[in-house]
N, C-alpha and C positions, 0 to 999 in steps of 0.2 A: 782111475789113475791118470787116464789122458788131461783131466780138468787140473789136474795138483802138477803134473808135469806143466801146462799152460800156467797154468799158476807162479811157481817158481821161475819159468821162463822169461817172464813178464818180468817180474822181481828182479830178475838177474839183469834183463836189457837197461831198466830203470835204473837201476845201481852203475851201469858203466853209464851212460848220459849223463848221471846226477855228475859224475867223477869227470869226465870229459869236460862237459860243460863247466865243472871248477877249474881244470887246469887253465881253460883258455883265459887269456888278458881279456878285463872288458873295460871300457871305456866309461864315464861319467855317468850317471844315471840321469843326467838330463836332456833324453832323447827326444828327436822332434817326431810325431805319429807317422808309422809307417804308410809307404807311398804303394801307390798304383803297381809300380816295376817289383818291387817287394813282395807285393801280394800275391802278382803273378809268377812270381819268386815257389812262393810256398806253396802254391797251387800244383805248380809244376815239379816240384818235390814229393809231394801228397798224391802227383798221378804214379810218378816212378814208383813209389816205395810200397802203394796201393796194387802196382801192376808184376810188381815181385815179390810180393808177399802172398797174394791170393793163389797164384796159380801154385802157389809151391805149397800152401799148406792144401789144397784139392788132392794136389799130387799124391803128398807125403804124407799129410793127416799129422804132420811133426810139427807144433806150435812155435817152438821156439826155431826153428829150421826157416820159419815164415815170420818170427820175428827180424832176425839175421838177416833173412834177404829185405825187408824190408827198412831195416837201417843203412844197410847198403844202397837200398835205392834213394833214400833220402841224402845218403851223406857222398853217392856219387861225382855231385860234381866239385865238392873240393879231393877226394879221391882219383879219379879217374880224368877230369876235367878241367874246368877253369879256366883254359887258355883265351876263351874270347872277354873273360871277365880284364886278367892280367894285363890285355893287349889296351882294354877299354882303359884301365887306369893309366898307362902311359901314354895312352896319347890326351887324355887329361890331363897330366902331368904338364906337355908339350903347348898344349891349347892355352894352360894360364900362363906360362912362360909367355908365349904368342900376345896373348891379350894386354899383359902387362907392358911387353914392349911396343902395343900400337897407345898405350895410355901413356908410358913415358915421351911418347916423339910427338903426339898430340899435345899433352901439356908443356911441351918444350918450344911448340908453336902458337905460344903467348895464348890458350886455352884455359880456362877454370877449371877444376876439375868436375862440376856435374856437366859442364858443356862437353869436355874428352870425355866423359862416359857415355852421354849420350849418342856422341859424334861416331865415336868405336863400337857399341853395342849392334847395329846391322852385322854390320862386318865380322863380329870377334868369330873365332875360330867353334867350326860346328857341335866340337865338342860340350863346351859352355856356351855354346851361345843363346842356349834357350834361359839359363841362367840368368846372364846378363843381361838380355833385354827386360827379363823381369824388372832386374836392378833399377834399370831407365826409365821403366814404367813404375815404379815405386817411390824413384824419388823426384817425381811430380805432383806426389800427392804426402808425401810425410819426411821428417827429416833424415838429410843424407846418412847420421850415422846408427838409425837404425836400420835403415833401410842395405846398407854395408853387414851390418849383422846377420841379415836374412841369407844374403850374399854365401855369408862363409860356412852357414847352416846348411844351402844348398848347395854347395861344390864339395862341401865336409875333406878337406885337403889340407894338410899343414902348411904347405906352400902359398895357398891359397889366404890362410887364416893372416901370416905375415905381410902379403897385398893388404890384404884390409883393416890390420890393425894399421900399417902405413898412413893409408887413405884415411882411416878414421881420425888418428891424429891431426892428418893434411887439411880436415873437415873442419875442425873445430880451435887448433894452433894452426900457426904461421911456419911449418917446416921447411927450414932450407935445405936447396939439392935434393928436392924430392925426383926428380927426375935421376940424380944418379944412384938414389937407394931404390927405385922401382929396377934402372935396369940391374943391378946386382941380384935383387929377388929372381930376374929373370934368366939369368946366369944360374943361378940356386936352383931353379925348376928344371933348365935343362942339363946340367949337371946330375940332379934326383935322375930326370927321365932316362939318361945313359948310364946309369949304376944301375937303374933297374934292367934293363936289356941285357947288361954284363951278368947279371948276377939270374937270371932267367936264362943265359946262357950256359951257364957253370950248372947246373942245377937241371937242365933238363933231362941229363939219364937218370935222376934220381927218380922224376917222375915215370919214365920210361920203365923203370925196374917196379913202381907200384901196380902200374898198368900190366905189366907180364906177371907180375907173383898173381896180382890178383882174377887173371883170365884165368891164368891157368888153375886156379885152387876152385874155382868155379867151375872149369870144365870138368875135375876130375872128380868133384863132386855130385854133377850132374849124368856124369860117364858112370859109376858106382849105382847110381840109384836106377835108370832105367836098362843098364845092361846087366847088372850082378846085384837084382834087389837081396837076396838071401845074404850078401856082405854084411849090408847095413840093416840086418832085421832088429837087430840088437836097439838100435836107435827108437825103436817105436815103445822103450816099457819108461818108465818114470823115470829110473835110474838112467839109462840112454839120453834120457832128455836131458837130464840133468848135467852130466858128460858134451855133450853136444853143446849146451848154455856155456860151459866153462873153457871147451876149445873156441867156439865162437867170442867169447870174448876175448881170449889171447891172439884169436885173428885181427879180429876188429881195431883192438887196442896198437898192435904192432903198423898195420898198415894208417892208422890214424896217427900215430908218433913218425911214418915215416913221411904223408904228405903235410902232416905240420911241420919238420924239417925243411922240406920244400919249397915252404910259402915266403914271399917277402916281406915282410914285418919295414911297414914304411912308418915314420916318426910319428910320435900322438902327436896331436892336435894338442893345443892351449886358446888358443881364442874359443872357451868353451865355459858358458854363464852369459849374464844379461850384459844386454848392448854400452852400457853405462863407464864398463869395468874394459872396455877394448882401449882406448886409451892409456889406462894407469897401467896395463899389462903389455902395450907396448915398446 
């Protein structure tokens, strides 16, 4: 009975992910291969969701009890965390604002623009700046509006994307007042980067309330099992499990709608296909 109860449990967790994962918006499918930070990403997911699942199904001998926590540990940190994530992209936000306007006061000092990018890439702001020197260093050896494309593959930023279709243009036509449409882009970024802090403000007792629902259905969970195991004896036969599958997912589901509310949902990208097409989408 325990193997049909893991069974079904399994089944059940799969069925909410497969759903989950349709709800969410996804982007183009032409993704560039995941990075080093990424990897360490999932690593780091695979140790939480690894390090609560095990001890719980030892404990409880409850499969799906040890599914549950282990989706939990996976999906804690858009759950429960995030904020160094949130804080990272704002000051990204601020950084190409930053960059763009040391690119506008350079080329406005009778500069080329591969020589302002060169000229600015030490300097740009720490956020991008590993980016940008890239940039510098890439377009010494191929031309500037591919090399602008890779650009906007690596900062993956809407704001960003419009710097470069600019500059891409700027590369290949003659555009006037490029300097007064860089600093408006820049104006644009930091405008984004204060609606995001506003709206990160408004929004943080939402988060605050997933944090408290979710400590506490956890403690009371864990208070149940090790002080009043005879409560929950009922949870150990197939049917139990199968009950448990179905409240775990209306937990999971509910706190998952509640930090999706939460999240900032910043503009897609369109500078997004081959380097060719940044121009005519300009």
């Amino acid at each position: 009975m325990t193997a049909v109860a893991a069974f079904l449990g399994a089944g059940v967790a799969l069925g909410f992910l497969l759903v989950a994962s349709g709800l969410e918006r996804r982007e183009p499918t032409d993704h560039p291969p995941r990075t080093i930070a990424q990897l360490s990403d999932s690593r780091m997911r695979l140790g939480r969701a690894l390090g609560l699942a095990v001890p719980v199904l030892v404990a409880t001998r409850w499969p799906v009890a040890a599914i549950a926590c282990g989706l939990l540990g996976w999906s804690s940190p858009e759950l429960l965390g995030g904020r160094s994530a949130r804080e990272t992209g704002v000051a990204r936000t601020e950084a190409i604002a930053s960059w763009t306007e040391m690119l506008r006061d350079t080329i406005a000092a009778a500069h080329g623009l591969e020589a302002a990018i060169a000229a600015t890439s030490p300097v740009a702001p720490e956020p991008i700046r590993r980016e940008v020197l890239a940039l510098s260093t890439a377009i010494e050896r191929e031309p500037l509006s591919r090399a602008l494309r890779r650009l906007a593959d690596d900062l993956a930023h809407p704001i960003a994307d419009l710097v470069v279709a600019s500059l891409s243009v700027a590369a290949t036509e003659s555009v006037r007042e490029l300097t007064d449409l860089l600093g408006t882009l820049a104006q644009a970024a930091r405008d984004e980067a204060a609606m995001q802090l506003r709206i990160e403000a408004a929004r943080a007792r939402m988060r605050t309330a997933v944090r408290v629902i979710t400590g506490c259905t956890v403690l009371t969970a864990v208070g149940l099992v090790v002080l009043n195991p005879s409560y929950v004896t009922s949870y150990s036969s197939a049917l139990g499990q199968t009950t448990l599958a179905l409240i775990s997912i209306c937990w999971g589901f509910a706190l998952w709608w509640l930090a999706r509310m939460s999240r900032f949902r910043s503009p897609e990208r369109f500078l997004i296909g081959d380097a060719s097409t940044a121009g005519a989408r300009a």
